[in-house]
Z-matrix of the N, CA and C atoms (Angstrom, degrees):
N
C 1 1.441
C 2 1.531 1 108.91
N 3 1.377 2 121.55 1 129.58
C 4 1.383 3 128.48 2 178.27
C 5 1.496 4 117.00 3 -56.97
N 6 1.123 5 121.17 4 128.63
C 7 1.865 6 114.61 5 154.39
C 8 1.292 7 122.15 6 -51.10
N 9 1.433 8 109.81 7 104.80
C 10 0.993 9 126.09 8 156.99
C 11 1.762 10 119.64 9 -34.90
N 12 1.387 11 104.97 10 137.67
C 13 1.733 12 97.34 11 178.57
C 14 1.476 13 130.39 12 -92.32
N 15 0.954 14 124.01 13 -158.22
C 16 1.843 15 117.19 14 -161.64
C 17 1.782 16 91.92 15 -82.43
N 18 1.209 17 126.84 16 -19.40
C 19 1.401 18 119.55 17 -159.54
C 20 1.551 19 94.72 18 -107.15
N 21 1.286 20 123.78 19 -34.15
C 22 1.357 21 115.59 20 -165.39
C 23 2.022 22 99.25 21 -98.08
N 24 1.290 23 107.13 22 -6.17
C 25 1.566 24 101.60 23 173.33
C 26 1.579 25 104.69 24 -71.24
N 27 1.752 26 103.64 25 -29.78
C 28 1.755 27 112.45 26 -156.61
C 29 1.620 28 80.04 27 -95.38
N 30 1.253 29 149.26 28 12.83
C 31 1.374 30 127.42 29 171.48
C 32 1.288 31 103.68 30 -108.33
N 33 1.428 32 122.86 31 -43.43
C 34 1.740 33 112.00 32 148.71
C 35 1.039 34 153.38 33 -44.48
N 36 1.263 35 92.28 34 -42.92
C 37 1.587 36 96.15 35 149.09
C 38 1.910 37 134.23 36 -63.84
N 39 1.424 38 115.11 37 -15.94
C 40 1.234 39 131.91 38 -150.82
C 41 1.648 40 73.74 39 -89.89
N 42 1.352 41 110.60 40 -49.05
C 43 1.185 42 118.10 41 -167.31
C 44 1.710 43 137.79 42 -52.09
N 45 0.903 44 72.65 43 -61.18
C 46 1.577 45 108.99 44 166.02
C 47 1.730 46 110.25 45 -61.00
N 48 1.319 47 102.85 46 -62.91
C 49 1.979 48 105.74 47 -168.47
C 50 1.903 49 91.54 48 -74.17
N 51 1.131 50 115.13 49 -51.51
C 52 1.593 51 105.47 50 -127.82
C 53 2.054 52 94.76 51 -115.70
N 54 1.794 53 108.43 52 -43.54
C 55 1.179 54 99.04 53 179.72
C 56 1.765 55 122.86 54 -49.39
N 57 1.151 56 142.40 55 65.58
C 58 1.214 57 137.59 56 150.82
C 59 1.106 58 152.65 57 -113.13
N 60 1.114 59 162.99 58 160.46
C 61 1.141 60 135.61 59 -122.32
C 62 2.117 61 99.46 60 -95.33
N 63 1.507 62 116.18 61 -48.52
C 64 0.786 63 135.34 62 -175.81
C 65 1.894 64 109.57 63 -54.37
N 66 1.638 65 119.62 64 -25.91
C 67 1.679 66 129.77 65 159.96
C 68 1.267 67 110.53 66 -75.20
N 69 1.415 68 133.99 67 -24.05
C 70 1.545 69 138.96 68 177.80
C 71 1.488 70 132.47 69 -52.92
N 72 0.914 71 136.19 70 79.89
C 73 1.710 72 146.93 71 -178.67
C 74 1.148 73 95.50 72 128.52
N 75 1.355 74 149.86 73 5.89
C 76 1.823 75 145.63 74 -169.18
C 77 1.476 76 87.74 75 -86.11
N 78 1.220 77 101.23 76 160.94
C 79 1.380 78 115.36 77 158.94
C 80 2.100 79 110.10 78 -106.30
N 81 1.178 80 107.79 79 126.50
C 82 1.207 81 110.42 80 -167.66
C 83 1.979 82 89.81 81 -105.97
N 84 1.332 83 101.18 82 149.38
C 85 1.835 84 106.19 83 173.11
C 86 1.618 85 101.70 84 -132.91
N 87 1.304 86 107.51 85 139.16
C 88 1.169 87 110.51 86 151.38
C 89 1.482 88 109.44 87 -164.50
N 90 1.780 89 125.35 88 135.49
C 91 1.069 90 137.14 89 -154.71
C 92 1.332 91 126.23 90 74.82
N 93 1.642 92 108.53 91 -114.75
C 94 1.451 93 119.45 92 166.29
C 95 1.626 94 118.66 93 -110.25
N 96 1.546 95 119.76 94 11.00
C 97 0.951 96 140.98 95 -161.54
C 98 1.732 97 115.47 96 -121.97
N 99 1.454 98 103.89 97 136.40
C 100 1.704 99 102.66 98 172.20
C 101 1.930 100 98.71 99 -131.42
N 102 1.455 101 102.54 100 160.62
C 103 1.276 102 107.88 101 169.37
C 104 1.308 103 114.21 102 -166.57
N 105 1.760 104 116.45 103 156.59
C 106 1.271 105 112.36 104 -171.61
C 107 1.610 106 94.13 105 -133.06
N 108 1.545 107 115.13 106 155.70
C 109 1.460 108 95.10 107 175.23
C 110 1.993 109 82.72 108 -142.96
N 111 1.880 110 92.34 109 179.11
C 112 1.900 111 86.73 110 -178.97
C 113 1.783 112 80.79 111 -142.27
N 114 0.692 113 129.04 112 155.75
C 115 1.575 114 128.27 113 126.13
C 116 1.470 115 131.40 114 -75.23
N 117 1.360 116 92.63 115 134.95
C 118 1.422 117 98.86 116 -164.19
C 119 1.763 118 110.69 117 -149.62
N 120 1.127 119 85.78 118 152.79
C 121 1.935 120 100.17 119 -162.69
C 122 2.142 121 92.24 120 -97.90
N 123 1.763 122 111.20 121 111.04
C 124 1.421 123 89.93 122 160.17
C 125 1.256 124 132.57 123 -119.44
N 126 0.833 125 135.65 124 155.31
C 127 2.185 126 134.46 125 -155.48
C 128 1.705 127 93.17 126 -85.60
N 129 0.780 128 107.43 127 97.31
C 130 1.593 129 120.26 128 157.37
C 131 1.630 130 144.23 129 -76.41
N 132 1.058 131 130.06 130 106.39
C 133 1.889 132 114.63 131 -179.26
C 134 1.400 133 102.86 132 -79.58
N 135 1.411 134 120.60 133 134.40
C 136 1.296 135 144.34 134 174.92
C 137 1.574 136 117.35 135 -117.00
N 138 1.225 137 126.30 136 112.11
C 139 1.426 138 115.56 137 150.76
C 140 1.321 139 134.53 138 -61.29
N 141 1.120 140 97.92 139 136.75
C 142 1.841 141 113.57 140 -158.86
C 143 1.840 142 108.64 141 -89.26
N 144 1.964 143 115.06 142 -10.76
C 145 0.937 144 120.82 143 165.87
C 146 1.752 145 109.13 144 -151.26
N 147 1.988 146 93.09 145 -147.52
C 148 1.623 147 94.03 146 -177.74
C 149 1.408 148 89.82 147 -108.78
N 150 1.503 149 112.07 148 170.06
C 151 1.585 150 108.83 149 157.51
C 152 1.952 151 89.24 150 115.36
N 153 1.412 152 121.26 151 146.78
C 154 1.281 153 122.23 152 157.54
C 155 1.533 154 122.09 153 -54.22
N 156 1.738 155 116.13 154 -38.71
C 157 1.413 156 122.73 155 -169.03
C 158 1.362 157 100.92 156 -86.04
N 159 1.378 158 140.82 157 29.56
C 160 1.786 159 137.33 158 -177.53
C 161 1.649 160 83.93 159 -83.14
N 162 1.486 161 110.22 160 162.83
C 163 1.405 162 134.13 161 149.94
C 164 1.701 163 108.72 162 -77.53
N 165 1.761 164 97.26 163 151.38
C 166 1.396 165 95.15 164 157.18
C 167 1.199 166 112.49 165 -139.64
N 168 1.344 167 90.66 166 173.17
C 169 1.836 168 97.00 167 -164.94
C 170 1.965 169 94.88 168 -123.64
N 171 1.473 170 103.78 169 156.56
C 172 1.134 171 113.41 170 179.32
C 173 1.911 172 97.31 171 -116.55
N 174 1.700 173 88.56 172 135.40
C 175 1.318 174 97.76 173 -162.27
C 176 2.092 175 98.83 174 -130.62
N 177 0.817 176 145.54 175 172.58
C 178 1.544 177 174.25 176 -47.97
C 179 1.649 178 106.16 177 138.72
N 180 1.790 179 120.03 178 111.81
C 181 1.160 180 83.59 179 175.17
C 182 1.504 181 86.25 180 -153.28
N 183 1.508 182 119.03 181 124.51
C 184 1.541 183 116.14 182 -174.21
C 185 1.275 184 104.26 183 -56.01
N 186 1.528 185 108.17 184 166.36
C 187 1.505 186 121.44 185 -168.76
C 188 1.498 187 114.39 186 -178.01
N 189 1.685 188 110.94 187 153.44
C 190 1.404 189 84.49 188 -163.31
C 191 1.863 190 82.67 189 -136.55
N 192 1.760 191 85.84 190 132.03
C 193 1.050 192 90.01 191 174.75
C 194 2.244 193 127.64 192 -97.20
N 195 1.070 194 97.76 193 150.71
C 196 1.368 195 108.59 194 -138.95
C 197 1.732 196 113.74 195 -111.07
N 198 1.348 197 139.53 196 96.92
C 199 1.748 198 118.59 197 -166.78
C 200 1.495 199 94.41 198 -115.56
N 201 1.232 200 121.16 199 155.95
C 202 1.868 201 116.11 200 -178.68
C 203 1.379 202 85.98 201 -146.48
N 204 0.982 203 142.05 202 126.81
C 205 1.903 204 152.27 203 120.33
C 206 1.558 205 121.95 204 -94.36
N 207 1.434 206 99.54 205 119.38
C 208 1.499 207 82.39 206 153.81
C 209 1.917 208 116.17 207 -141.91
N 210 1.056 209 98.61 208 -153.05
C 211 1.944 210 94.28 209 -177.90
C 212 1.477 211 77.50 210 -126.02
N 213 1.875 212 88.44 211 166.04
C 214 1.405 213 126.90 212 -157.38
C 215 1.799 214 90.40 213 -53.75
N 216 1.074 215 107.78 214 154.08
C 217 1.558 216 109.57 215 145.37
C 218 1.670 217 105.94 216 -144.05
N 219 1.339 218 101.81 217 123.06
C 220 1.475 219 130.88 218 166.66
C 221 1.847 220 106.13 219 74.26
N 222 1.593 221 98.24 220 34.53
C 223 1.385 222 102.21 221 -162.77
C 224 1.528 223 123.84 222 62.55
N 225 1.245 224 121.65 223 20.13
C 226 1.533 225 113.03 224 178.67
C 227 1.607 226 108.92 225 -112.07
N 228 0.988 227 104.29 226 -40.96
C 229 1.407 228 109.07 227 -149.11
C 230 1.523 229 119.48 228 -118.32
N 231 1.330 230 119.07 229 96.86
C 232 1.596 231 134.72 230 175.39
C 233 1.469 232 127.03 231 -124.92
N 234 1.941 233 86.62 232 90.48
C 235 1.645 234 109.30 233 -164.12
C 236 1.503 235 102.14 234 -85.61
N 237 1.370 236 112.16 235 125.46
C 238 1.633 237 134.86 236 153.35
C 239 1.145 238 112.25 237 -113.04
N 240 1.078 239 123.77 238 150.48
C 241 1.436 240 146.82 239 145.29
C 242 1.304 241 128.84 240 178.95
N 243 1.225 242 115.40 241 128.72
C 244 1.658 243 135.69 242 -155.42
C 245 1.438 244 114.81 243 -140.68
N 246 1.724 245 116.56 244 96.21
C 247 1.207 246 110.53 245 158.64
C 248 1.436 247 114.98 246 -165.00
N 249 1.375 248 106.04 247 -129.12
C 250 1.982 249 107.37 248 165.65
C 251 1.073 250 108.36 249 -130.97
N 252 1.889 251 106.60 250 136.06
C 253 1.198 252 132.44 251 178.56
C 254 1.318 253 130.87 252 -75.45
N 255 1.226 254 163.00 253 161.83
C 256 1.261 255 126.00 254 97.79
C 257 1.607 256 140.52 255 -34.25
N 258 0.969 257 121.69 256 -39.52
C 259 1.614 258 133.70 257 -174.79
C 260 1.711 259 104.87 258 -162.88
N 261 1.366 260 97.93 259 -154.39
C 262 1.952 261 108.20 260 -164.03
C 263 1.678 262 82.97 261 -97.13
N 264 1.315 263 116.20 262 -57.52
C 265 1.896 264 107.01 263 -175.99
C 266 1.453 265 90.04 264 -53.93
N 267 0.989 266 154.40 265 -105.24
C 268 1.186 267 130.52 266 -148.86
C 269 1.745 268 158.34 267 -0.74
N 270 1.965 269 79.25 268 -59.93
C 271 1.107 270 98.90 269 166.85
C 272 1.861 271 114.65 270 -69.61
N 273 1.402 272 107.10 271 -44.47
C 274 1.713 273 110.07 272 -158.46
C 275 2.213 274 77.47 273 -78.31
N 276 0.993 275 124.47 274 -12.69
C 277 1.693 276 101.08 275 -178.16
C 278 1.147 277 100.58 276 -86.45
N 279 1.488 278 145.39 277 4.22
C 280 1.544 279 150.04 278 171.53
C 281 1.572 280 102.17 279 -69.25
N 282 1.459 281 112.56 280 -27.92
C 283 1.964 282 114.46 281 -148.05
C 284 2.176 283 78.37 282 -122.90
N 285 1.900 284 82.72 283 147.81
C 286 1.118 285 105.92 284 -160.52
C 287 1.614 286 100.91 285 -130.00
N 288 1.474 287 103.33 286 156.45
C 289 2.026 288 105.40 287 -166.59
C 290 1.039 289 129.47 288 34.18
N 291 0.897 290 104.81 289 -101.34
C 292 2.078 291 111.31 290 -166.61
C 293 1.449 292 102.29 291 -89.16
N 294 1.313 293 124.77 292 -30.48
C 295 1.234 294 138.64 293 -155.90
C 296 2.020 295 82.56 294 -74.59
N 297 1.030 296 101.66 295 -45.10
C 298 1.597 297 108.42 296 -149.74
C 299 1.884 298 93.62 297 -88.02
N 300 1.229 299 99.62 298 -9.77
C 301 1.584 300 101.15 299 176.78
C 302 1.460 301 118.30 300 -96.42
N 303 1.147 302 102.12 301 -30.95
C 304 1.521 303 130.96 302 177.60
C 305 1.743 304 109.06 303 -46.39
N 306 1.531 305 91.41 304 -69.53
C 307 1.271 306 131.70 305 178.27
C 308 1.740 307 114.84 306 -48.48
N 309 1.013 308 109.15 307 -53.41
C 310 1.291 309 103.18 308 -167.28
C 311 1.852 310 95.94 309 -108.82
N 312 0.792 311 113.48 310 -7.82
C 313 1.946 312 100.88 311 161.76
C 314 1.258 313 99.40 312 -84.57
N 315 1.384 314 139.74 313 -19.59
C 316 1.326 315 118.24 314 -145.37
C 317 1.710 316 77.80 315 -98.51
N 318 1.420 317 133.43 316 -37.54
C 319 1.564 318 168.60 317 -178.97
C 320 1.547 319 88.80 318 -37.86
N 321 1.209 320 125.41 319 -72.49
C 322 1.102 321 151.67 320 -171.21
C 323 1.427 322 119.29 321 -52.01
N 324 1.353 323 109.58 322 -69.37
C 325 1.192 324 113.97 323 167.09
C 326 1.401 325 129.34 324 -66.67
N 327 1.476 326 118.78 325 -10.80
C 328 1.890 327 127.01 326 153.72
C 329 1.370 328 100.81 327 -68.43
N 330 1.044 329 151.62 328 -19.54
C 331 1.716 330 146.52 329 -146.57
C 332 1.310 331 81.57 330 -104.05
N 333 1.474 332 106.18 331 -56.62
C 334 1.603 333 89.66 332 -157.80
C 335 1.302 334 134.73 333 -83.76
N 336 1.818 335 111.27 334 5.65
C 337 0.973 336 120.99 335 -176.80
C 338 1.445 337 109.04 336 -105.51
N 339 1.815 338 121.83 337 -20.00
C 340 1.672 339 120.60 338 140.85
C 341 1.328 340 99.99 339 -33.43
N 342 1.610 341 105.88 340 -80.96
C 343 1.574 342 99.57 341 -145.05
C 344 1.090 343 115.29 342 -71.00
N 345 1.616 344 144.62 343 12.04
C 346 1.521 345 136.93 344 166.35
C 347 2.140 346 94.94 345 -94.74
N 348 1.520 347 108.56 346 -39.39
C 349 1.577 348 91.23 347 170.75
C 350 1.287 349 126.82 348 -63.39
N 351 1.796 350 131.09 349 -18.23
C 352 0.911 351 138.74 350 171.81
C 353 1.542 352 113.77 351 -80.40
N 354 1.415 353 129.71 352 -18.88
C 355 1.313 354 134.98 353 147.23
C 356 1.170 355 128.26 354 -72.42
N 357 1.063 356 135.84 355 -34.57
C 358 1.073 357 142.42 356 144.14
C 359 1.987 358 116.87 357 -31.63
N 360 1.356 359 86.46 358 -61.87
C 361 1.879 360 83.54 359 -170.44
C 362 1.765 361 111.65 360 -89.21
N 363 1.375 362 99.30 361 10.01
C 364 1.709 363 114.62 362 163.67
C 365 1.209 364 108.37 363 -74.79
N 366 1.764 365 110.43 364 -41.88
C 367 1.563 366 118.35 365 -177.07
C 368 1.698 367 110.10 366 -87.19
N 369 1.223 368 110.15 367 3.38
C 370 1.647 369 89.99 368 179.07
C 371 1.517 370 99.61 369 -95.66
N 372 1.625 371 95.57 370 161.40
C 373 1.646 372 122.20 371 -168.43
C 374 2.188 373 101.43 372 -66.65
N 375 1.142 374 111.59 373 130.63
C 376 1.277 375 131.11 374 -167.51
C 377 1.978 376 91.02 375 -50.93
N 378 1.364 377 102.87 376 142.38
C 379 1.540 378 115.53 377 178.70
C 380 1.827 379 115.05 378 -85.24
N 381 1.791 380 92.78 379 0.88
C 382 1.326 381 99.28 380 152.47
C 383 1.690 382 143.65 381 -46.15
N 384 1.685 383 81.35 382 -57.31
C 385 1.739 384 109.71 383 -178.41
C 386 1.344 385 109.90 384 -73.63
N 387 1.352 386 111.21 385 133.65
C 388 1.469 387 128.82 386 -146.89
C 389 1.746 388 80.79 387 -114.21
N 390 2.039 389 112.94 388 128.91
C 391 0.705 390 108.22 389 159.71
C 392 1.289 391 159.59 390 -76.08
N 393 1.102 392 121.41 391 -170.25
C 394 2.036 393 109.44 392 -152.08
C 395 1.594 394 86.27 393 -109.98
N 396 1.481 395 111.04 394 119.32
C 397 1.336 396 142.37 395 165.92
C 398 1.603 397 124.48 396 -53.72
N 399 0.967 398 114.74 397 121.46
C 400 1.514 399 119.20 398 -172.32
C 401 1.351 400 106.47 399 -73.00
N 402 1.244 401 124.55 400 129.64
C 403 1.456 402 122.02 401 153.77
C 404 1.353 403 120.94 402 -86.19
């Protein structure tokens, strides 16, 4: 199986930890950075061939919509971007240099600290079990 690359490890992961429905419209922070994303379905016209005289058809096409703010850091750097994606590479292939390094380490390192707290509280003992009483 191939190695996966720096963008498609951080879209599996996006996937996996954070895409759900219940993280969707939040604003998530980490560093100097906040972001909110939704999924969202948009109505598209498609041509159905080649040629000016083809028909088209209007088609459905998931998409993920995407908001990034953050404040200056070290005076350089004041990342926006707000719109609709195709996917997570998408969005981080919009952002350029530092901005785009910034961004997705800082990206990265929120994922992974969900998904080890969400392992974590997979492994704790059910809030069923009634604790054991001291004599």
């Amino acid at each position: 199986m191939a190695k996966l690359g720096i963008n498609q490890e951080l879209e599996v992961l996006f996937n996996r930890v954070l895409n759900k429905p219940e993280n969707e419209g939040k604003a998530h922070y980490f560093g100097a950075c906040a972001f909110t994303f939704r999924n969202v379905k948009k109505v598209v016209r498609v041509q159905d061939g080649p040629g000016i005289d083809c028909q088209y058809s209007i088609v459905e096409q998931d998409r993920l919509y995407f908001s990034i703010a953050s404040i200056p850091v070290e005076q350089r750097f004041w990342l926006t971007l707000d719109g609709d994606f195709k996917d997570l590479r998408d969005v981080i292939g919009r952002l350029y240099g530092e901005e785009k390094k910034m961004f997705r380490d800082g990206l990265t390192k929120y994922l992974r600290v969900l998904d080890l707290n969400e392992k974590l509280e997979s492994n704790l003992p059910s809030s069923s079990i009634k604790p054991i009483r001291k004599i």
